[in-house]
Every structure is written in C-alpha cells, then in structure tokens.
C-alpha positions as a Python dict, from the first residue, in 0.01 Angstrom:
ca = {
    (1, 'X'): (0, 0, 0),
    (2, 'X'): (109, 233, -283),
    (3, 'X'): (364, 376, -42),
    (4, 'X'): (491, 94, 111),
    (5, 'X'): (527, -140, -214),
    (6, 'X'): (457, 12, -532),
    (7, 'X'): (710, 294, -520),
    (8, 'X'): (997, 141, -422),
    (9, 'X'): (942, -139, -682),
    (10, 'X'): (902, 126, -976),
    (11, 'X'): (1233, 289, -840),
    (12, 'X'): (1449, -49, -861),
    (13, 'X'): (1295, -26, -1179),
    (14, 'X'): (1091, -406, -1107),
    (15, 'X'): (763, -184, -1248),
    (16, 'X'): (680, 97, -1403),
    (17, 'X'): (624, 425, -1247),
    (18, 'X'): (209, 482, -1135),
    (19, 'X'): (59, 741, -1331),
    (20, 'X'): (-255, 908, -1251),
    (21, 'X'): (-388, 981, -1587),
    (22, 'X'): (-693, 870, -1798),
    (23, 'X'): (-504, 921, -2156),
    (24, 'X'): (-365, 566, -2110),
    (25, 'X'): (-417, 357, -2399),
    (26, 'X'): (-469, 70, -2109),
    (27, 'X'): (-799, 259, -2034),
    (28, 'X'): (-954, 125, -2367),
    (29, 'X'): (-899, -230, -2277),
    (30, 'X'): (-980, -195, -1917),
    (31, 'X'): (-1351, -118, -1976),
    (32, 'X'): (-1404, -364, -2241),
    (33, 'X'): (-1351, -616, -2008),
    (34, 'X'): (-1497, -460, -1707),
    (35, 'X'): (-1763, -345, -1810),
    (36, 'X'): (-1852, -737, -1957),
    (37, 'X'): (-1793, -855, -1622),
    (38, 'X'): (-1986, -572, -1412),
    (39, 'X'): (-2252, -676, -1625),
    (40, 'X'): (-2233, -1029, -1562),
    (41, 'X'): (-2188, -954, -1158),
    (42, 'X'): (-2483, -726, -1195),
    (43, 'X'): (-2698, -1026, -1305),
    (44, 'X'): (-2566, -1240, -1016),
    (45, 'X'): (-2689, -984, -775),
    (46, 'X'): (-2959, -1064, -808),
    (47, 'X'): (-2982, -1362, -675),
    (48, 'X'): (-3058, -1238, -307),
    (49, 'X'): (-3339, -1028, -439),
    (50, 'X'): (-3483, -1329, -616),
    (51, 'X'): (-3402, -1556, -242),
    (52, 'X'): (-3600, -1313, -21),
    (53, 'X'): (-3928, -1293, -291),
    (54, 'X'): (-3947, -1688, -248),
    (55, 'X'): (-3840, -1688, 105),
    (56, 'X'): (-4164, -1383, 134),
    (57, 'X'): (-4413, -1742, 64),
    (58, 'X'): (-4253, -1973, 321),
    (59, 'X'): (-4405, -1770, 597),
    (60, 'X'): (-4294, -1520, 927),
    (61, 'X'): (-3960, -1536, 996),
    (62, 'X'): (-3823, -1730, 670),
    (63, 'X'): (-3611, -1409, 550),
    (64, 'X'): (-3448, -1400, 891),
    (65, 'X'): (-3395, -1765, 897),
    (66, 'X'): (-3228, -1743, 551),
    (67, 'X'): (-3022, -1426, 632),
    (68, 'X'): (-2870, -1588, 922),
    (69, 'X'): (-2778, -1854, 767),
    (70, 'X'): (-2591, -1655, 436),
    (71, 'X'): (-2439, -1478, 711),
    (72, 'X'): (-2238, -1747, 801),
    (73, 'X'): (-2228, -1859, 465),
    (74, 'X'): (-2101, -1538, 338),
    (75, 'X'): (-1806, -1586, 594),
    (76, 'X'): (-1680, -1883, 480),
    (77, 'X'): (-1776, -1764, 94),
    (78, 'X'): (-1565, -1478, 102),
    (79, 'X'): (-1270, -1628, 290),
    (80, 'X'): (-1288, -1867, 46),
    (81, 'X'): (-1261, -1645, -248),
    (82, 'X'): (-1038, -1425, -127),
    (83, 'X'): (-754, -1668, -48),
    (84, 'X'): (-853, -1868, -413),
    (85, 'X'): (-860, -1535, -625),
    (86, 'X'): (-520, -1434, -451),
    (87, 'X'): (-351, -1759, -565),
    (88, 'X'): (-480, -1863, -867),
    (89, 'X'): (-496, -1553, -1095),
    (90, 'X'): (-173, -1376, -1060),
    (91, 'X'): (-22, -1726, -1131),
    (92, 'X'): (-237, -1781, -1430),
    (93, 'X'): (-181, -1429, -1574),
    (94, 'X'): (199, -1506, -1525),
    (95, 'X'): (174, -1901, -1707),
    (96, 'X'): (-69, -1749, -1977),
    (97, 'X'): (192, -1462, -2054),
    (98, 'X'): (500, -1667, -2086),
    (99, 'X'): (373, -2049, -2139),
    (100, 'X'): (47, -2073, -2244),
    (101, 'X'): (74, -2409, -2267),
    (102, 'X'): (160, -2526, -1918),
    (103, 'X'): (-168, -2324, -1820),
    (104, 'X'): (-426, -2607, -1869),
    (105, 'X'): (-253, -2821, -1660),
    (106, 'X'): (-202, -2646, -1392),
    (107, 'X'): (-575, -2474, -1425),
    (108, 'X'): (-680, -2844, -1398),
    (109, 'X'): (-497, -2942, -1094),
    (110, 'X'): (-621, -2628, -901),
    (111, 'X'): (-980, -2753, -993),
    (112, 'X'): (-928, -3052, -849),
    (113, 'X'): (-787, -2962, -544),
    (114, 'X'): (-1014, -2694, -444),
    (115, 'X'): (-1293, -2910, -557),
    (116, 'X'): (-1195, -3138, -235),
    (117, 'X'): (-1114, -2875, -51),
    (118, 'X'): (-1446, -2766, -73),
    (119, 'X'): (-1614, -3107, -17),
    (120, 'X'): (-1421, -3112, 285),
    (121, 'X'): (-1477, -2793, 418),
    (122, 'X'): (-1843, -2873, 374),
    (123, 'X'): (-1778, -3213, 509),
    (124, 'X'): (-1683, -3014, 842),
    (125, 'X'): (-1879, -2721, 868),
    (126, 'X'): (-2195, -2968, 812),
    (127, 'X'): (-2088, -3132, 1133),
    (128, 'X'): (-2018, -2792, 1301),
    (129, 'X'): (-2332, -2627, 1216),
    (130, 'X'): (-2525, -2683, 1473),
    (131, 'X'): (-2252, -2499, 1760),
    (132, 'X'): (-2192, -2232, 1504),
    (133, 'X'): (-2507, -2129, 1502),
    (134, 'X'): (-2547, -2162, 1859),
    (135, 'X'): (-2238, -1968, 1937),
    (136, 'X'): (-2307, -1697, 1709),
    (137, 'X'): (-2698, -1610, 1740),
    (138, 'X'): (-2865, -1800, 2042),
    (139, 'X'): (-2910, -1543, 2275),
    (140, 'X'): (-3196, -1329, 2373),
    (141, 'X'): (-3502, -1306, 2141),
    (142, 'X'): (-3281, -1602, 1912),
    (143, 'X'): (-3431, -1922, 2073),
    (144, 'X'): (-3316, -2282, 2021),
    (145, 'X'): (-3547, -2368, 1784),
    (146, 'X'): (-3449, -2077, 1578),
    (147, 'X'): (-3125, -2246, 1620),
    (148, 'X'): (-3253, -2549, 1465),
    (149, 'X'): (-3427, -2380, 1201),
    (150, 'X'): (-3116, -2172, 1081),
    (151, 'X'): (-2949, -2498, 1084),
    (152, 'X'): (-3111, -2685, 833),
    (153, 'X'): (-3050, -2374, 655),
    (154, 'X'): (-2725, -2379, 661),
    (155, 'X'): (-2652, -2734, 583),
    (156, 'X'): (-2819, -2709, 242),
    (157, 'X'): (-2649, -2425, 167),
    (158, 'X'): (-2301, -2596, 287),
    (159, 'X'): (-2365, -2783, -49),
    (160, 'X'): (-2232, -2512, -258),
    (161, 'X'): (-1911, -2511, -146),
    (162, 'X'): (-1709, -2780, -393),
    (163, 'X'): (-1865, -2625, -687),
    (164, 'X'): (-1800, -2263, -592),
    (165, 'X'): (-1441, -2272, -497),
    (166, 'X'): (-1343, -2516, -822),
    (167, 'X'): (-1599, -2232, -998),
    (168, 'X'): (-1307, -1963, -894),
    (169, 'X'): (-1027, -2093, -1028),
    (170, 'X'): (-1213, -2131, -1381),
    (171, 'X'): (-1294, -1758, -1314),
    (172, 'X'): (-901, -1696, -1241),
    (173, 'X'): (-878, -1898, -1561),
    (174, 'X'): (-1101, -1695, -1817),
    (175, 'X'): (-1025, -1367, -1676),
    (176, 'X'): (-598, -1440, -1745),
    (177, 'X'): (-675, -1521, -2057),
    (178, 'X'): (-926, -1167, -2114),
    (179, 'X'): (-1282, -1427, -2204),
    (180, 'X'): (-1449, -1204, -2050),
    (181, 'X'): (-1741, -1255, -2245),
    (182, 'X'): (-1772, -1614, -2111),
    (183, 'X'): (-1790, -1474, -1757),
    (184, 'X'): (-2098, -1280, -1848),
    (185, 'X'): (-2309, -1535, -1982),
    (186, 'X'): (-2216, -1755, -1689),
    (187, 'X'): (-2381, -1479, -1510),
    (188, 'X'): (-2697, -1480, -1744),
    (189, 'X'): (-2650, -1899, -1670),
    (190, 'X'): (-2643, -1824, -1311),
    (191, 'X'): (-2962, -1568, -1305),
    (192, 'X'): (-3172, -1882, -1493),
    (193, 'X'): (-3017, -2130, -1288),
    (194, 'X'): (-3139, -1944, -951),
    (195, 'X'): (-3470, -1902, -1070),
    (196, 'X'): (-3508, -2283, -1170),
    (197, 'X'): (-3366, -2400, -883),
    (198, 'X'): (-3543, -2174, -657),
    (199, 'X'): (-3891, -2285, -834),
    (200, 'X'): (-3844, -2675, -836),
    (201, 'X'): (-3661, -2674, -447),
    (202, 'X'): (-3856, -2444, -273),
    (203, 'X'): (-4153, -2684, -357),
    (204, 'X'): (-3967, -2980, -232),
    (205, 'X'): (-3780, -2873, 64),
    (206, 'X'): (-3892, -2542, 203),
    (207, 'X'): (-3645, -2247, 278),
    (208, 'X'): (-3373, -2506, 241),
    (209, 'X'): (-3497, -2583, -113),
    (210, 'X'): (-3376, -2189, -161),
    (211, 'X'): (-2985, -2222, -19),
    (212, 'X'): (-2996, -2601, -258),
    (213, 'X'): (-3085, -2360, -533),
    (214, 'X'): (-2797, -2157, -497),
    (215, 'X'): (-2563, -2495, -522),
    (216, 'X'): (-2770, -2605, -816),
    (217, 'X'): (-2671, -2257, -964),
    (218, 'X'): (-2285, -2309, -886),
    (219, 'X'): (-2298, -2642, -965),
    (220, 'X'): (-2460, -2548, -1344),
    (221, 'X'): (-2230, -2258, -1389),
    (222, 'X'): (-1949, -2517, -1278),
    (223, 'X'): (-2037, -2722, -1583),
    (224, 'X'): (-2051, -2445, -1827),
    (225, 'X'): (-1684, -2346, -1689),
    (226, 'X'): (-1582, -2696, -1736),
    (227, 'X'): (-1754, -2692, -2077),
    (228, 'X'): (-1563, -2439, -2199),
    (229, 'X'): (-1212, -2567, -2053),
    (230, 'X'): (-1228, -2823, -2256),
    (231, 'X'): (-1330, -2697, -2561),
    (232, 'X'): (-985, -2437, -2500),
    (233, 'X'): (-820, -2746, -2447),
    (234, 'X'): (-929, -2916, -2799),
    (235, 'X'): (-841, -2623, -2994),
    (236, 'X'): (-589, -2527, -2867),
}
C-alpha cells in the first residue's frame, strides 16, 4: 500500500513525503488521543469476558451456544464497521477541517440512514437466521436442536444492529473533531451498561437475555452519543 499509493502521491507533491522517525512533533498528539481511546477499547473488551462468566450459570453448552452465535454476529459487526468507519470519518475529518459548520448536518443524516440500515439489516438477517445457522454449523456433532438453540441466540443479538452502526458514525464524529475523551467514558458507559443488562436479562430470558444485553449497551452508549451531539450543536 505504501508502494503502490503513498509514494507516488508525495512525489506529485498531493502529500508529504513518509518519514520514519519518532522526533515528530505529531507523536505528542498522537498518544494523547490514543492512548484515551485504547483505554476506552480496553474497557469494552471486556465485555466477552463478562458474557462467558454469566453464560458459565446457564448450564453445559451455553458458552458454545453464545460463541456461535457472535460468530456470525461478529461477521456482520465487522463488515459493518468497516464499510461505516471507511465512509464516514475521512469525510468528517475533511468537513470539520474546512467547514465546521456543514458537519452537524451531514453527521445527522449519516445517523439516520445507518440507523435504518441497520433496522433493516436486522429486519433480514432475523428472517435468515434460522438457514444461516444451518448452513454454517449443522453438521456432525452440531445437531438441529443446537441449531435452534443458536438461533434464538442470534435473533436477540440481531437487535444491536440499528444502534451500533448509527453508534459509528457518532464515533467517526468525535474522533474528527479529537473528543477523544468522550469516547472513553462511553467505554466506561458501555462496561456498566453490559453488566446491568447482563444482570436484569439473563434473569428474564436466558442466554438470549446476554446477546439483549449487548443491544441494551449500544443502545445506552447510542444515547450518550446523541447526548452529546446535541449539546455540540447548542454551543456551537
């Protein structure tokens, strides 16, 4: 990548020229904010530790039900964030840079749209669930009811999915404008949030109560992100 595209950019002179040093003065404001957010990811974490100790009390085979389940999750997760990250925060940086103004708007309409993107990828996938699973896992010592089982898994879990990918693009948001800080504590939000959820669903609805939990804790840290879009917006 640094062969193909970087160099021949710095030598029409569209960037400048990579150097491999650490006596940048960039270094300085690289780890401030890095090190904010590794802390906040670090918290996150987390939550599958704090998944398999509650899924440990649900009985044999409730891990394994759960990890095939965020396997598929995972898939669609990191698809998701990958394609949202790439589209949202180079465009942000570039609005914040040279229009702050216009960024609020158009921060806002991404919300909105990947908000119902989300709903409707969930929308699908819920119906899909069941041949997913069974394409992907039933075979040998993975019976049909395990099939079953992974799929009420799954569909809770499926509820995540409008709140995380609107949840990116406030990400894309804070990070172009460096509040990095803000990204921590929605980390520290997160952590609580996960623990909460995991205590109050897991009572209610089993191993599914778990993968509810983790919407509850993109749905909370949703609200803090839209919390503290509008209070940008105000004083702004």
């Amino acid at each position: 990548h640094l062969a193909s595209l970087a160099m021949p950019l710095a030598r029409q002179g569209e960037i400048e020229t990579p150097r491999f040093t650490r006596q940048s003065p960039q270094w300085t404001p690289f780890w401030q904010g890095f090190s904010i957010m590794l802390a906040g990811q670090v918290l996150m974490s987390f939550i599958g530790i704090i998944d398999q100790f509650f899924a440990a009390h649900l009985g044999t085979g409730a891990i394994a039900t759960l990890s095939y389940a965020n396997r598929i999750l995972a898939l669609i997760l990191g698809m998701g964030a990958m394609a949202v990250s790439r589209a949202t925060l180079p465009v942000f940086s570039a609005i914040h840079a040279q229009a702050g103004e216009q960024l609020h708007r158009v921060a806002t309409h991404w919300v909105r749209l990947l908000f119902a993107l989300g709903v409707v990828t969930m929308l699908v996938s819920w119906w899909l669930a069941p041949w997913g699973v069974k394409l992907l896992f039933e075979r040998g010592a993975f019976t049909a009811q395990d099939t079953v089982a992974v799929t009420r898994v799954l569909r809770f879990g499926l509820t995540q999915l409008p709140f995380y990918f609107a949840g990116l693009v406030f990400v894309s948001y804070l990070s172009s404008r460096g509040q990095y800080t803000s990204l921590f504590w929605s980390g520290m939000l997160g952590l609580f949030a996960k623990v909460l959820g995991n205590a109050l669903f897991s009572t209610a609805y089993g191993l599914g109560g778990i993968a509810l939990a983790t919407a509850f804790t993109y749905a909370t840290n949703f609200v803090f992100f839209w919390w503290l879009f509008q209070r940008t917006i105000r004083t702004a």
